[in-house]
Backbone as CSV, one residue per row, in Angstrom:
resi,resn,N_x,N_y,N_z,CA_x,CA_y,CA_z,C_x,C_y,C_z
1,UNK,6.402,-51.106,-20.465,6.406,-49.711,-20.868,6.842,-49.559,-22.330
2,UNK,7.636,-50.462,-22.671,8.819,-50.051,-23.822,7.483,-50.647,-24.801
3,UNK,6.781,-51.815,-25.312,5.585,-52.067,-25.676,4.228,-51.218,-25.745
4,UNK,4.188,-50.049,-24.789,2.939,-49.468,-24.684,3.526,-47.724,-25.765
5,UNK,4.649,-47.873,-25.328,5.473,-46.362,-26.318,4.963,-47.322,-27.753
6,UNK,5.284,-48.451,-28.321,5.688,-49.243,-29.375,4.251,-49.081,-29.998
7,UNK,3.302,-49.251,-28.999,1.925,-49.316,-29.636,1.422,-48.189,-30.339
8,UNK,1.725,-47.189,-29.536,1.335,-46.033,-29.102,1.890,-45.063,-31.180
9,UNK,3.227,-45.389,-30.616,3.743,-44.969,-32.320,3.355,-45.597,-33.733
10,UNK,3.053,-46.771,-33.568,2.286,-47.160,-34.530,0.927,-47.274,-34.478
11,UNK,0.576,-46.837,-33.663,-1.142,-46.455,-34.365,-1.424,-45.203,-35.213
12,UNK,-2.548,-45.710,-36.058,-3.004,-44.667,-37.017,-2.881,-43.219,-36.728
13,UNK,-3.431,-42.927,-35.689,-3.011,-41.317,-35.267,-2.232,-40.958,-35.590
14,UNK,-1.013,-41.361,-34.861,0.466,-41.021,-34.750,1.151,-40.857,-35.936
15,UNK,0.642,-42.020,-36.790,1.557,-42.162,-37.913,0.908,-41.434,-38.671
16,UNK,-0.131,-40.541,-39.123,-0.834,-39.639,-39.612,0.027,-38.354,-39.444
17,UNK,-0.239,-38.091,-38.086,0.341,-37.043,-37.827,1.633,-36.717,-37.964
18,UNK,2.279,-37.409,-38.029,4.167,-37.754,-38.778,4.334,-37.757,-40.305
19,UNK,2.761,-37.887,-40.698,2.684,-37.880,-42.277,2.811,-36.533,-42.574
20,UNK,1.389,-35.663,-41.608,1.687,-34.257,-41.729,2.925,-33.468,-41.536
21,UNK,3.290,-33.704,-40.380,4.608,-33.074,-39.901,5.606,-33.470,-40.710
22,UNK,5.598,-34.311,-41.599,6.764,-34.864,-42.619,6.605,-33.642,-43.782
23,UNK,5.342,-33.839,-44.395,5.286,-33.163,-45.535,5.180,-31.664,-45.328
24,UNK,4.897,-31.185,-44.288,5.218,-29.990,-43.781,6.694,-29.469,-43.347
25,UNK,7.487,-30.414,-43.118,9.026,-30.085,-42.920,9.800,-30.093,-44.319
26,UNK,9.182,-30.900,-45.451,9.736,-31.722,-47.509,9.149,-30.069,-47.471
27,UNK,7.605,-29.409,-47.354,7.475,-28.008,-48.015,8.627,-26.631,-47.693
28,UNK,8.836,-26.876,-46.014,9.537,-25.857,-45.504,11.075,-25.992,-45.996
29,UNK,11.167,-27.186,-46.214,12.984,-27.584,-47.541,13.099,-26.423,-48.033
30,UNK,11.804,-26.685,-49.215,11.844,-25.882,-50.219,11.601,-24.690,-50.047
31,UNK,10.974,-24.054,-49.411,10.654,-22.320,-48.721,12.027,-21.784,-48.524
32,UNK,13.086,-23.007,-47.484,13.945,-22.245,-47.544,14.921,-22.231,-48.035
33,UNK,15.291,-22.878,-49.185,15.624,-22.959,-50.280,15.937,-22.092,-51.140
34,UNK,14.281,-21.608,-51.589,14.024,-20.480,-52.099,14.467,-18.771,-51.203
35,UNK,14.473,-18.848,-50.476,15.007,-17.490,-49.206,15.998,-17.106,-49.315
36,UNK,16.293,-15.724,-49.275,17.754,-15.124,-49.307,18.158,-15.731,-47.408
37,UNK,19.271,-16.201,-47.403,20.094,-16.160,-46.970,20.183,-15.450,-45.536
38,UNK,19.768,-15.486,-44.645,19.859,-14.400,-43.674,18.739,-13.531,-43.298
39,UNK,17.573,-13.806,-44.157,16.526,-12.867,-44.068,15.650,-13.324,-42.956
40,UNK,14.519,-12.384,-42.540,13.850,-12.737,-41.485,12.836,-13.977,-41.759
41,UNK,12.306,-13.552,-43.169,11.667,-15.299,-43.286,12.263,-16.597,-43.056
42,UNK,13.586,-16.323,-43.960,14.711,-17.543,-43.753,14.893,-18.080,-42.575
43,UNK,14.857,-17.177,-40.947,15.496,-17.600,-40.032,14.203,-17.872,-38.977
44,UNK,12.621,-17.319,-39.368,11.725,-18.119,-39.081,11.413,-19.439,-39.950
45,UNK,11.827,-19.734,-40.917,11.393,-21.288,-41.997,12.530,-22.042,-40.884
46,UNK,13.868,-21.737,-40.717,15.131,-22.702,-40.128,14.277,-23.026,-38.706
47,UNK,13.119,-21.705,-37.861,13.459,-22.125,-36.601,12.343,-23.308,-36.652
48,UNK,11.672,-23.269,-37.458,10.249,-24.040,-37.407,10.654,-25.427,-37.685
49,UNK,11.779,-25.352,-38.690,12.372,-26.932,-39.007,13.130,-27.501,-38.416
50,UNK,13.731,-26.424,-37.087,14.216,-27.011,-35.203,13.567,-27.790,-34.907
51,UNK,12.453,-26.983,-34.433,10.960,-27.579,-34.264,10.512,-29.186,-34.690
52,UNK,10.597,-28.738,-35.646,10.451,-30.334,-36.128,11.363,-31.460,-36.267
53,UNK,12.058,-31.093,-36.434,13.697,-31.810,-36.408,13.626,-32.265,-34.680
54,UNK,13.422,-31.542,-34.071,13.239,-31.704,-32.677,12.062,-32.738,-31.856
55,UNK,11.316,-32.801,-33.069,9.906,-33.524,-32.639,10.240,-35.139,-33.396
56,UNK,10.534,-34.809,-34.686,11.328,-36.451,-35.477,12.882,-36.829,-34.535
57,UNK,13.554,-36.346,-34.227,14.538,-37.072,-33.327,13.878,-37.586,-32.067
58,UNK,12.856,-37.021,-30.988,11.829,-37.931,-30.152,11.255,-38.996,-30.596
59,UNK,11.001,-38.759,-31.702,9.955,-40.282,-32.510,10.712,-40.940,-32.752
60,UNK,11.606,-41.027,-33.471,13.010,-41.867,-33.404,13.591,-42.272,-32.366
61,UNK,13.709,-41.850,-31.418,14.391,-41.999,-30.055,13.971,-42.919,-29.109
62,UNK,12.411,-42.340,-29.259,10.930,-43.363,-28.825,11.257,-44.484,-29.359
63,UNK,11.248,-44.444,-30.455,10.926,-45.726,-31.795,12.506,-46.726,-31.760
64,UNK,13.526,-46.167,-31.800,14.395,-47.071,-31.109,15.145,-48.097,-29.953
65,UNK,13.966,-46.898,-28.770,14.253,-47.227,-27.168,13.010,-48.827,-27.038
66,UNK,12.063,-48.115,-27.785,11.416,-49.317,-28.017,11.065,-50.502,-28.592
67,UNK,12.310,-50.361,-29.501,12.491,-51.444,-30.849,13.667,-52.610,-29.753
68,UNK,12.402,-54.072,-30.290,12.721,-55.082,-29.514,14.200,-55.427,-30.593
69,UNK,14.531,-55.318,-31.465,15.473,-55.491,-32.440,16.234,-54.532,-32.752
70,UNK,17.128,-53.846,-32.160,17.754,-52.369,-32.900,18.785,-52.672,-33.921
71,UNK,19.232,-53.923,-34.146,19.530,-53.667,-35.883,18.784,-53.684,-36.894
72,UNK,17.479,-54.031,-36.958,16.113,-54.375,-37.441,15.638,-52.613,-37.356
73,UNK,15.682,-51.970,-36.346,15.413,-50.618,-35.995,16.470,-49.891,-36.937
74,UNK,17.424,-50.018,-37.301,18.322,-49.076,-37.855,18.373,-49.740,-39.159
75,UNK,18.493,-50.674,-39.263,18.179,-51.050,-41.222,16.852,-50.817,-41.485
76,UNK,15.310,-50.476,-40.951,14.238,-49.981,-40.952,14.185,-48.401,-41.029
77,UNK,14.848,-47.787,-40.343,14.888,-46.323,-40.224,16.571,-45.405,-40.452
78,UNK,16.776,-46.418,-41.156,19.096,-45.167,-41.329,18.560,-44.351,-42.429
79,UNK,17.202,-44.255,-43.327,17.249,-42.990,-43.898,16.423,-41.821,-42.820
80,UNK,15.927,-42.407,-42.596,14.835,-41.193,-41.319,16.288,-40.544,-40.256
81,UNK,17.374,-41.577,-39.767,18.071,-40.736,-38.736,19.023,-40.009,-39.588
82,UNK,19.357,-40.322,-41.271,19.847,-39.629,-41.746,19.235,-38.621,-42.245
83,UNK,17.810,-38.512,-42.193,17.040,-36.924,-42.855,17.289,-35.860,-41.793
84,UNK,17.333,-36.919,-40.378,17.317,-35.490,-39.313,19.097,-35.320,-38.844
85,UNK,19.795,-35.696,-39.412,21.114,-35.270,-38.857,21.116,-33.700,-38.995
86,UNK,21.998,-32.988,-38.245,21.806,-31.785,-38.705,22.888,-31.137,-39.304
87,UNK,22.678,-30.750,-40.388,23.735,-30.121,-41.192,23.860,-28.546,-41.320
88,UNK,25.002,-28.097,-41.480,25.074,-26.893,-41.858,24.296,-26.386,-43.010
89,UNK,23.708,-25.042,-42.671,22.568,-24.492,-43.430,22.886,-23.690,-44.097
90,UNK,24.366,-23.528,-44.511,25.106,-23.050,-45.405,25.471,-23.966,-46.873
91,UNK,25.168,-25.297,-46.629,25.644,-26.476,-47.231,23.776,-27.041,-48.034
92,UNK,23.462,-26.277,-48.964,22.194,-26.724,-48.932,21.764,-27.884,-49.752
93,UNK,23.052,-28.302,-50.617,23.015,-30.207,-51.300,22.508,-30.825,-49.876
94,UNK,23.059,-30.666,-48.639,23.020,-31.747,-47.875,21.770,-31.532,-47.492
95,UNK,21.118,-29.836,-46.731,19.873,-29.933,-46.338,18.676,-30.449,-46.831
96,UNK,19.271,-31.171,-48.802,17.592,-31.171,-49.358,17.775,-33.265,-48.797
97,UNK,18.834,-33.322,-48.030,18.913,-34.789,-47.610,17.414,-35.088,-47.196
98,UNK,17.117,-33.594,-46.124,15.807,-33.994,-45.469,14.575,-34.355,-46.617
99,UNK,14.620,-34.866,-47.599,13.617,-34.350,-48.410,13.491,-36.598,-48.483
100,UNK,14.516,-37.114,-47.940,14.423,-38.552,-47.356,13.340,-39.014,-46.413
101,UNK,12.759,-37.980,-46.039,11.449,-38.192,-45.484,10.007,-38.685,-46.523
102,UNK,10.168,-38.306,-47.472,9.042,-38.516,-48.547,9.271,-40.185,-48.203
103,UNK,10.100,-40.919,-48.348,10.119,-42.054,-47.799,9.389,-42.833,-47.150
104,UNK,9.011,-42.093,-46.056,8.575,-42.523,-44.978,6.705,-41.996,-45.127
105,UNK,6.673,-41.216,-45.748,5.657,-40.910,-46.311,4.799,-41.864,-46.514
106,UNK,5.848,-42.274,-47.397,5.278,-43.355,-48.596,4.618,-45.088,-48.070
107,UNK,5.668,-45.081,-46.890,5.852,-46.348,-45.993,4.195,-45.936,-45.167
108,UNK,3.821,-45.100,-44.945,3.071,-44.733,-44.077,1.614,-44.631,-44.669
109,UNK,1.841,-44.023,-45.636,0.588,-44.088,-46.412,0.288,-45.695,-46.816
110,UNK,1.383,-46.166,-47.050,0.928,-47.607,-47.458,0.285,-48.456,-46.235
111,UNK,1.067,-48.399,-44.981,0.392,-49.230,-44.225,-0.999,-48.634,-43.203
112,UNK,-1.684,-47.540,-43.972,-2.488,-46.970,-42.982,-3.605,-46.926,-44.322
113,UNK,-3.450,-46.941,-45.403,-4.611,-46.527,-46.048,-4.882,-48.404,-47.265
């Protein structure tokens, strides 16, 4: 089972679609960034980056349960579990942490194209 999750996350699809959902969570940084504080956009940009924050801690979770090596798994991915820690959204040095995803971007684009 733990092999068929393993496959499953590294195929092209997947890792595509983590490309999107990456660079779509690095844009929504900055959206809310830019947002006053409390406003109704602000607190739809935060819920959407639940959302996703919620969908990258599964892939991670996946991606560790199935990593035949988990120190190999965590010196491979300690910036990815550090983009999704969740920080106070009052504290916004720490939130542009998530912006550690371009990273993975980068890792991704390389081994797919």
């Amino acid at each position: 089972m733990q092999q068929r999750v393993d496959r499953v996350l590294h195929s092209p699809t997947i890792e595509l679609a983590l490309i999107g959902l990456i660079l779509t969570s690095v844009l929504l940084v900055f959206i809310e960034v830019g947002l006053p504080f409390g406003s109704a956009g602000h607190a739809t940009v935060v819920g959407v980056q639940h959302w996703l924050t919620g969908i990258f801690w599964l892939e991670l979770g996946l991606r560790g349960w199935s990593a035949r090596n988990k120190q190999r798994f965590i010196k491979n991915y300690w910036w990815d579990i550090l983009a999704v820690v969740p920080f106070p959204t009052q504290i916004v040095v720490l939130r542009l942490l998530r912006l550690l995803r371009l990273l993975r971007v980068g890792i991704l684009l390389n081994r797919n194209l």
